[in-house]
FITI-517702 format. One record per residue (C-alpha): residue in one letter; chain; x, y negated, z negated. Coordinates in nm, 3 decimals. Layout:
# residues N
A|A|X|Y|Z
...
END
This chain:
# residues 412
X|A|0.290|-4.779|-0.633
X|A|0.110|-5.007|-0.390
X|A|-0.270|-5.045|-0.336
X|A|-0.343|-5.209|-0.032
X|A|-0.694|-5.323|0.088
X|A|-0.715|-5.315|0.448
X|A|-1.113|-5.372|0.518
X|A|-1.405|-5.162|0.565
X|A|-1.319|-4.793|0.551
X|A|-1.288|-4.623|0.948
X|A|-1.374|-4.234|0.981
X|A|-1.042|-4.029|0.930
X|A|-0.965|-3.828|1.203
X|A|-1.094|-3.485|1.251
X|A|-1.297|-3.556|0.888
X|A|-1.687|-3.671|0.832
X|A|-1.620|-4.082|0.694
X|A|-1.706|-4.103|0.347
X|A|-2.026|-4.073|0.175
X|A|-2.147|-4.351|-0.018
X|A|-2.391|-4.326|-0.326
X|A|-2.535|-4.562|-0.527
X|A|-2.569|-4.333|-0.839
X|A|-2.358|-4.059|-0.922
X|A|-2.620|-3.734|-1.069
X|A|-2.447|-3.439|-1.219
X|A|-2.526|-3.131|-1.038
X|A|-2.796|-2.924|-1.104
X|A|-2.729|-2.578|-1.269
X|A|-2.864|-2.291|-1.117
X|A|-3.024|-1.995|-1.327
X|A|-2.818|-1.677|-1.380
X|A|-3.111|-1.505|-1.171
X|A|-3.042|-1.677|-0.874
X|A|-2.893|-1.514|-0.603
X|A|-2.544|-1.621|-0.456
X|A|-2.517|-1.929|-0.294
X|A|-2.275|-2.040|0.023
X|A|-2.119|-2.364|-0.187
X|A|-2.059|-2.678|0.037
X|A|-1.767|-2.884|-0.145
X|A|-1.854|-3.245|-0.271
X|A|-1.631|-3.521|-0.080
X|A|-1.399|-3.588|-0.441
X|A|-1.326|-4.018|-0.523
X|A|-0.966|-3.968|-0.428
X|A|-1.008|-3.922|-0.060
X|A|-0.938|-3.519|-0.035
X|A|-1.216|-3.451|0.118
X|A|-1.253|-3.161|-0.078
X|A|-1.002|-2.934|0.037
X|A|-0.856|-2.641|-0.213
X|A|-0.491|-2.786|-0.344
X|A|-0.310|-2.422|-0.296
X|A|-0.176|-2.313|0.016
X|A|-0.425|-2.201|0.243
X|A|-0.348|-1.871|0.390
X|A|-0.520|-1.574|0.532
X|A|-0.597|-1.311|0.300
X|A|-0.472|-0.919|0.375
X|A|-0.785|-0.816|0.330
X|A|-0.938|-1.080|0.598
X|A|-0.659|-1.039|0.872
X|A|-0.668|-0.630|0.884
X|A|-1.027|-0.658|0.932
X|A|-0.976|-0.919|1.206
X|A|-0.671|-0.701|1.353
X|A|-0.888|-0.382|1.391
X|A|-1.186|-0.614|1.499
X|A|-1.377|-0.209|1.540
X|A|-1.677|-0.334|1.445
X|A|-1.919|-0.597|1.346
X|A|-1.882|-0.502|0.960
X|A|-1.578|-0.578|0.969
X|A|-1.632|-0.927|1.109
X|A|-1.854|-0.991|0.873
X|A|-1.616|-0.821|0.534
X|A|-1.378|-1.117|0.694
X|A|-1.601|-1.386|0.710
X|A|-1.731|-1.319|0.358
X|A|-1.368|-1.370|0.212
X|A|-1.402|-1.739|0.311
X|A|-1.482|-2.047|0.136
X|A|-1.804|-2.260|0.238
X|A|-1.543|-2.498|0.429
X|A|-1.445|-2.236|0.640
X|A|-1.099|-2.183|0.511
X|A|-0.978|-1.854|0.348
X|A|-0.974|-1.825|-0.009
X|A|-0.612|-1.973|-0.147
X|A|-0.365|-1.771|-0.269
X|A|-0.097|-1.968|-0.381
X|A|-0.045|-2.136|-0.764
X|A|0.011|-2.487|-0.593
X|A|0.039|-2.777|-0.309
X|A|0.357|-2.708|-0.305
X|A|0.578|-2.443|-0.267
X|A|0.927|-2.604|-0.220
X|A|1.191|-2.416|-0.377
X|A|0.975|-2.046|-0.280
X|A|1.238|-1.867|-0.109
X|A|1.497|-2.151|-0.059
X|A|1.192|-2.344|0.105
X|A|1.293|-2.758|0.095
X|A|0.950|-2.869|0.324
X|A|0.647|-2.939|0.096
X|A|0.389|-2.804|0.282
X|A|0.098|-3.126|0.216
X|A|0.117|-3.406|0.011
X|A|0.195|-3.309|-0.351
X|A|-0.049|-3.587|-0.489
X|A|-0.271|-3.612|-0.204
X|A|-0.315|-3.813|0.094
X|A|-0.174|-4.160|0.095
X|A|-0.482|-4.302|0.243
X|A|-0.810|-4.325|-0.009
X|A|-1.170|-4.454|0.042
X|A|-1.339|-4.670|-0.236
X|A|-1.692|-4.755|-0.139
X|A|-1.636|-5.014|0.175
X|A|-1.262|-5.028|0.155
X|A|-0.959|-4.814|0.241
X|A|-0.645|-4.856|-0.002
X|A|-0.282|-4.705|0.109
X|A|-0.125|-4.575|-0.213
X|A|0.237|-4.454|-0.130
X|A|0.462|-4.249|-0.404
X|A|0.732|-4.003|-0.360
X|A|0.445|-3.759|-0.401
X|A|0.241|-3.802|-0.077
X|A|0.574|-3.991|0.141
X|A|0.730|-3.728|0.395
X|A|1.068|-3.737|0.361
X|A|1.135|-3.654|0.716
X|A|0.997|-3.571|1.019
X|A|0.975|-3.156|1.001
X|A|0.773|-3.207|0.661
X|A|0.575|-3.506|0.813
X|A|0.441|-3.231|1.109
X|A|0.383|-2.946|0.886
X|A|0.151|-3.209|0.662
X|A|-0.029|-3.300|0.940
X|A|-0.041|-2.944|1.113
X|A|-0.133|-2.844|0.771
X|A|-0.497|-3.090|0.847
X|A|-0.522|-2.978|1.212
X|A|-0.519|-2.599|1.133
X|A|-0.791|-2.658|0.830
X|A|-1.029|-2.843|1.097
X|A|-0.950|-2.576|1.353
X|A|-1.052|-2.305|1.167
X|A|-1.397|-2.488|1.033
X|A|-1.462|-2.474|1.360
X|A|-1.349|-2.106|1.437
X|A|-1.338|-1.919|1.175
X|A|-1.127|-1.556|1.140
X|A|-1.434|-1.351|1.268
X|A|-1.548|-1.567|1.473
X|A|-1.186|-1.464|1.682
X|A|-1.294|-1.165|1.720
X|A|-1.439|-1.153|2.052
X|A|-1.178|-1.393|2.258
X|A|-0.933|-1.100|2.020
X|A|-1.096|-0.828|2.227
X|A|-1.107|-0.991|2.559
X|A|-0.729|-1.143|2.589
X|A|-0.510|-1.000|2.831
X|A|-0.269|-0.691|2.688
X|A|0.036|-0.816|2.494
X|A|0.359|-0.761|2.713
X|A|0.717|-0.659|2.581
X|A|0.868|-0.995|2.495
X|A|1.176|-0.842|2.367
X|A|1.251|-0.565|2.613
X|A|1.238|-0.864|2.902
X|A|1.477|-1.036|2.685
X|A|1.706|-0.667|2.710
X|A|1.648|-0.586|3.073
X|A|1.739|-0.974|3.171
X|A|2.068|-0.929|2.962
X|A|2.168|-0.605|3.103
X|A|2.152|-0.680|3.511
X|A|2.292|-1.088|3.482
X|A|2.500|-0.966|3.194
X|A|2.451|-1.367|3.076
X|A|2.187|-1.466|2.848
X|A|1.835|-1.411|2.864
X|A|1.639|-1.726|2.956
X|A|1.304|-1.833|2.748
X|A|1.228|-2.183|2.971
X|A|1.032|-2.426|2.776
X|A|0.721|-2.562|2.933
X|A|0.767|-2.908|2.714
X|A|0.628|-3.263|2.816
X|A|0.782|-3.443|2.468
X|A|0.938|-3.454|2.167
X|A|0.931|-3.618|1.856
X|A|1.287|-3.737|1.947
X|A|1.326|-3.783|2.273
X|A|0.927|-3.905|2.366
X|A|0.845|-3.794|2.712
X|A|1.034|-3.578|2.884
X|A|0.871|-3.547|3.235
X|A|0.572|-3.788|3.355
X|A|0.437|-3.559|3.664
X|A|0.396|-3.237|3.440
X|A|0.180|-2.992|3.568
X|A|0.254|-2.643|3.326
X|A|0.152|-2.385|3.576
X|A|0.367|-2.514|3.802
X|A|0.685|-2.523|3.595
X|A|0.622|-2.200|3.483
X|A|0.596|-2.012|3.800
X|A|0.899|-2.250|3.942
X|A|1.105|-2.083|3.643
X|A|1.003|-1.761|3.704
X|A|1.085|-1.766|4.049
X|A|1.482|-1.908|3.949
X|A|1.527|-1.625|3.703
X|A|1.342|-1.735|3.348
X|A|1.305|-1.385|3.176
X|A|1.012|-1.548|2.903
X|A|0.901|-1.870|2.911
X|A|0.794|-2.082|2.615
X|A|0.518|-2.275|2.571
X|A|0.449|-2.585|2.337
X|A|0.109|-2.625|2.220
X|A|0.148|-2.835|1.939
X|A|-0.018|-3.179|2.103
X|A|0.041|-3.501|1.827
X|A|0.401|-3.465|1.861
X|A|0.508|-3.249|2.141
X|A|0.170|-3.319|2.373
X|A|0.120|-2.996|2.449
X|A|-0.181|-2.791|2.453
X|A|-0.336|-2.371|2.382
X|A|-0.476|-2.476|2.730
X|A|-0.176|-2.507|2.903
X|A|-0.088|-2.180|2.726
X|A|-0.379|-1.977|2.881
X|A|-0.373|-2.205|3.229
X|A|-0.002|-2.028|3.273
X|A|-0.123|-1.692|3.160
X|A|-0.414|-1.713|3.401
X|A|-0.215|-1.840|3.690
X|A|-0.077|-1.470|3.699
X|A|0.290|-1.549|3.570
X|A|0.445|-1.217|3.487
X|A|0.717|-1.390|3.232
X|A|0.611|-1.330|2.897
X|A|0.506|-1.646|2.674
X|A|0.585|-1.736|2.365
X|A|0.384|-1.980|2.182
X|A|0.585|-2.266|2.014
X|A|0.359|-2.392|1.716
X|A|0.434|-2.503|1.364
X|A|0.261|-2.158|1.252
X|A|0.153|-2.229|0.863
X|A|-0.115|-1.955|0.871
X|A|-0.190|-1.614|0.987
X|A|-0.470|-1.752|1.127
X|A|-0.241|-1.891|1.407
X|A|-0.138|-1.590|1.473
X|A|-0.461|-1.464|1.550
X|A|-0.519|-1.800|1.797
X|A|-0.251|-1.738|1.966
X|A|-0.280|-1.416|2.051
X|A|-0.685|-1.476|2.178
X|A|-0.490|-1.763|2.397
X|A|-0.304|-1.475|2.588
X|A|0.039|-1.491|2.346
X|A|0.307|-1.226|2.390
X|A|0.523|-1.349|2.088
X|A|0.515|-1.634|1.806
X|A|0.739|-1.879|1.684
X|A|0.798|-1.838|1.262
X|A|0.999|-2.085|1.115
X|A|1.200|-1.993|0.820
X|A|1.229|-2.379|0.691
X|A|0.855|-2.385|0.617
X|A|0.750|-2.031|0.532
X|A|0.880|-1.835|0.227
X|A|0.985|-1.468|0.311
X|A|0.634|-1.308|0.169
X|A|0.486|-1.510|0.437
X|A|0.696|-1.379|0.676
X|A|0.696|-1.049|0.590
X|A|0.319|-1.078|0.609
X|A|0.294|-1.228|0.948
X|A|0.553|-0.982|1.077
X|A|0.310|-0.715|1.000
X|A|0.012|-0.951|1.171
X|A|0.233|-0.973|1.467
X|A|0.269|-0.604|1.475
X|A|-0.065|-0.545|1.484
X|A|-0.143|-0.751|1.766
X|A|0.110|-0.619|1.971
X|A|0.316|-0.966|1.959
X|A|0.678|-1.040|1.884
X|A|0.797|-1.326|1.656
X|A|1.094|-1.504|1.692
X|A|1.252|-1.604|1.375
X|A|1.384|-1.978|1.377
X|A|1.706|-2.007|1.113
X|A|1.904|-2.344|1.115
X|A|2.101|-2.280|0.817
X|A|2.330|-1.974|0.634
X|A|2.070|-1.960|0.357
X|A|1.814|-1.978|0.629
X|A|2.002|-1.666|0.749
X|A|2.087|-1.430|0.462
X|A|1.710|-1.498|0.381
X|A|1.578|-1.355|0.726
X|A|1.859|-1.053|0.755
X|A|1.690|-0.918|0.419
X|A|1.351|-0.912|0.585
X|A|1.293|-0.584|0.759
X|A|1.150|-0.559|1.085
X|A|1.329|-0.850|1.255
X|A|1.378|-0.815|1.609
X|A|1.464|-1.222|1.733
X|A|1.677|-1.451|1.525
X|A|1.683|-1.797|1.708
X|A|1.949|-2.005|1.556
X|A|1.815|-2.408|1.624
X|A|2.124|-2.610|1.676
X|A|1.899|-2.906|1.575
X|A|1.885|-2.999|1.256
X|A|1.470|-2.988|1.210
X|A|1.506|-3.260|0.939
X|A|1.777|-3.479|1.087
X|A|1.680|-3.363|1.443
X|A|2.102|-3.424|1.534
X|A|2.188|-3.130|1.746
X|A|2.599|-2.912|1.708
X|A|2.612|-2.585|1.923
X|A|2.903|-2.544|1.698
X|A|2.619|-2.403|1.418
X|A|2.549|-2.153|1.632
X|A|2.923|-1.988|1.633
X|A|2.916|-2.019|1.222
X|A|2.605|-1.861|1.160
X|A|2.730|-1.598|1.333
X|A|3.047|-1.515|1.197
X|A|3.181|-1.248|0.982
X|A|2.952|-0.996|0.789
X|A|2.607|-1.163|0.916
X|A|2.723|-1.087|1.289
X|A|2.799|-0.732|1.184
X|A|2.460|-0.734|1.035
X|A|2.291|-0.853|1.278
X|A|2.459|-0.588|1.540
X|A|2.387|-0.309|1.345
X|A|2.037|-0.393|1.315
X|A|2.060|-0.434|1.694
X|A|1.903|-0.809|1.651
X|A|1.856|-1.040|1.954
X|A|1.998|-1.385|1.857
X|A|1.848|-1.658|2.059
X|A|2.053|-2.003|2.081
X|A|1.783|-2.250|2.069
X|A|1.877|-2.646|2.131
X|A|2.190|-2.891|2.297
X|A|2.242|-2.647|2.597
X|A|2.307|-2.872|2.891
X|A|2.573|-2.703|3.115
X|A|2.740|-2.307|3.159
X|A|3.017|-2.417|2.959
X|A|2.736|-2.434|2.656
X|A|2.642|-2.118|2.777
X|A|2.956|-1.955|2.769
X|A|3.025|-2.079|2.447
X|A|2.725|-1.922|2.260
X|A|2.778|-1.619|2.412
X|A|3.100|-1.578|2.319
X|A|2.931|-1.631|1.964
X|A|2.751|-1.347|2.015
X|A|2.424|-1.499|2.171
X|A|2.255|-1.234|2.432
X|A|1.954|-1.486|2.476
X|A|1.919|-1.901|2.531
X|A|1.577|-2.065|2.464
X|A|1.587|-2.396|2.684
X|A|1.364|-2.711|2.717
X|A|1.500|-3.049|2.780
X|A|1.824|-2.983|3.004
X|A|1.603|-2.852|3.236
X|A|1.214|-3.000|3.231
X|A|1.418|-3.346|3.224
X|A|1.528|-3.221|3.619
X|A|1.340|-3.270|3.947
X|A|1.284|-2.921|3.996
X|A|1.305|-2.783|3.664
X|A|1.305|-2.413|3.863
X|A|1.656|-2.451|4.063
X|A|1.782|-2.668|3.745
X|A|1.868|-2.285|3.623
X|A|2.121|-2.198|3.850
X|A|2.309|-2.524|3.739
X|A|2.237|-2.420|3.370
X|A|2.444|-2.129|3.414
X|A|2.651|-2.198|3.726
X|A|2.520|-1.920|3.895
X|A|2.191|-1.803|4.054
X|A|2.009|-1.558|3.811
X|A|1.694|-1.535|4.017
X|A|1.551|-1.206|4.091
X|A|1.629|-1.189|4.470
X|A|2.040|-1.196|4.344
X|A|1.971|-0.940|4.105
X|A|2.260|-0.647|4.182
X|A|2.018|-0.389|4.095
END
C-alpha cells in the first residue's frame, strides 16, 4: 500500500472539500421525547464523505409511489423513505455484490475511495480493494458517484412533475417489428455518439438533432442516444434537444443504469426505452427495473456479452430485447463471431419461442456484417461508430446495408 502526499487537499468533484476541526466533540444525545430528526451525515476521516457502504437502490415502496405520481401524498410517502443525503435507504448487505447472479463488476470501491483527506493534505492509498480492474468497473464506480450527487440534487419526488409533463412513451419495440417486416433486413437503432472510451472522439462537428433527423430521414427505425458525458461526452440534453426537435424515431437512452432512479430520469427526459446491462446488475435488479420500465410505459433492452450472461436473462420473464454486445465491455476487443454462438442451439429456440428481438450491438461496418448476424438470427442492429465516423452519418445507412432502407423506398 502506498501513501502519497501530494499538497494541500483540492475540493473533490461534485463533493463539499473537507471540513476541518480543531477538536473532535462527541455528539450530543438527544432525549427519547424528542421528536424525529432529518440526520445530516458527518464527513467520516477516511474520505467517504459519508455515503451508506450498501448498494444504493430505489426502494419498491419509493418507485410505485413515484410511478403512480396520483397525488402529492404520495410524493411525499417517497420522499420520506430517503436518507438525509438524499439517497434511498440501502438495501443491499454490502459494497459489493460481485458474484450476485454471476455479476464479476464491483459496483464501488470495496475499501473506499483511493483518494483520502488528512487535515491540509491529500494521500492516494491504492490496494486491490479500491483499483478498477478494468474499464467497465472503472465507469460503473464513477457512475456509481455521479448518480448519488444527481439525486441530492433531485430527489425521487421531486421527479414527479417533469414525470407528469414528458411527452407519451412510444412503442420502441413494435418500430423495431414494423421496420423488420417491410425491409425484411434488420431494424436500425442509430447511435447519436460523439466518443468512446476506446476510440476518443468520434465526430468533431456534432450537432445531435441534426444526426438524428438525418437518420431518420435514411431509414433509422429507433435511434439511440448516449448521455453518459465523462466517458462517452454525451448529455440528457441532447436526449430531450432530439425529442423536442419533433423526431418521430423512438429513443433509447444509453446510460450505465445502476438505479431505478435512472429509470425514472430518463423517462422525465422524454425516453421511450432503457439500456440494462446484465454485467453490472444481478437478475433481482432486473427483474425490478423491468417492472419500473413497465410502468412507465418504456422498453429495456437487455445487454448480454456472454452465455452465462444469456441463460441468466432467458430465465427472467418479461424480456422483450436481448442485445448481444460483440465488444467485450471489459477488454473492449470487438468478434461479430459472439453474436452467431450466443445464438446457437437451445438458447435460439428459446429465444424464438418467447418471440425475443435480438439486437446485434458493436463491429458492424459493412452489409456483409449485416448479413452475417442475420443469418444468426438477428432481426435488429444497434449502430454507432461505422456510421457517426461518416460525413453524412444519414446516407452512411444505405452503405451499411447496401441498399436504401429509407422510407420513400419502402414497398408498402
Amino acid at each position: 500500500m502506498e501513501a502519497l502526499a501530494t499538497g494541500s487537499a483540492p475540493s473533490r468533484p461534485g463533493l463539499p472539500p473537507p471540513t476541518r476541526h480543531s477538536t473532535l466533540r462527541r455528539p450530543k444525545t438527544l432525549p427519547a421525547s424528542s421528536p424525529t430528526r432529518r440526520i445530516i451525515a458527518a464527513v467520516p476521516m477516511d474520505g467517504t464523505s459519508g455515503r451508506p457502504s450498501a448498494p444504493l437502490r430505489c426502494t419498491p415502496a419509493e418507485t410505485d409511489a413515484a410511478a403512480t405520481g396520483s397525488d402529492q401524498t404520495e410524493a411525499e410517502t417517497a420522499g420520506a423513505t430517503e436518507q438525509g443525503n438524499g439517497a434511498p435507504a440501502a438495501d443491499g448487505p454490502a459494497a459489493s455484490i460481485e458474484g450476485l447472479d454471476g455479476i464479476k463488476i464491483r459496483r464501488r470501491p470495496v475499501t473506499g475511495p483511493s483518494v483520502h483527506h488528512v487535515g491540509p493534505f491529500q494521500f492516494r492509498l491504492e490496494n486491490e480493494g479500491n483499483t478498477p480492474r478494468n474499464i467497465l468497473e472503472k465507469i460503473v464506480w464513477d457512475k456509481d458517484v455521479e448518480v448519488w450527487q444527481m439525486k441530492e440534487k433531485m430527489p425521487l419526488y421531486r421527479l414527479l412533475g417533469p414525470l407528469g409533463s414528458a411527452p407519451p412513451a412510444r412503442d420502441f419495440v413494435a418500430a423495431l417489428k414494423a421496420s423488420y417486416d417491410w425491409t425484411a433486413l434488420p431494424a436500425l437503432i442509430a447511435e447519436v455518439k460523439k466518443a468512446s472510451p476506446s476510440r476518443g472522439v468520434l465526430r468533431e462537428n456534432f450537432d445531435p438533432v441534426e444526426i438524428a433527423q438525418a437518420y431518420e430521414k435514411n431509414g433509422a427505425a429507433c435511434l439511440s442516444v448516449l448521455t453518459d458525458r465523462k466517458y462517452f461526452q454525451g448529455s440528457f440534453e441532447n436526449l430531450e434537444a432530439i425529442r423536442n426537435a419533433g423526431v418521430k424515431c423512438p429513443l433509447l437512452c444509453k446510460e450505465f443504469i445502476i438505479d431505478a432512479w435512472q429509470l425514472y430520469y430518463a423517462r422525465s427526459k422524454g425516453a421511450d426505452a432503457v439500456l440494462l446491462i446484465a454485467a453490472v446488475l444481478p437478475d433481482r435488479d432486473i427483474n425490478y427495473m423491468l417492472k419500473i420500465c413497465k410502468k412507465l410505459g418504456m422498453a429495456a433492452l437487455v445487454e448480454v456479452h456472454d452465455e452465462r450472461e444469456m441463460d441468466r436473462v432467458l430465465g427472467i420473464d418479461g424480456i422483450q430485447l436481448i442485445g448481444i454486445n460483440n465488444r467485450n465491455l471489459e477488454t473492449f476487443e470487438v468478434d461479430i463471431s459472439n453474436t452467431k454462438k450466443l445464438l446457437e442451439g437451445e438458447r435460439g429456440q428459446l429465444i424464438s419461442q418467447k418471440d425475443i428481438i435480438v439486437v446485434g450491438e458493436s463491429g458492424l461496418f459493412t452489409p456483409d456484417h449485416i448479413s452475417f448476424v442475420q443469418n444468426a438470427g438477428v432481426k435488429a442492429v444497434l449502430v454507432g461508430e461505422s456510421l457517426i465516423k461518416q460525413e453524412d452519418p444519414g446516407k452512411a445507412i444505405a452503405g451499411l446495408f447496401g441498399k436504401d432502407i429509407s422510407p420513400v423506398s419502402s414497398p408498402v
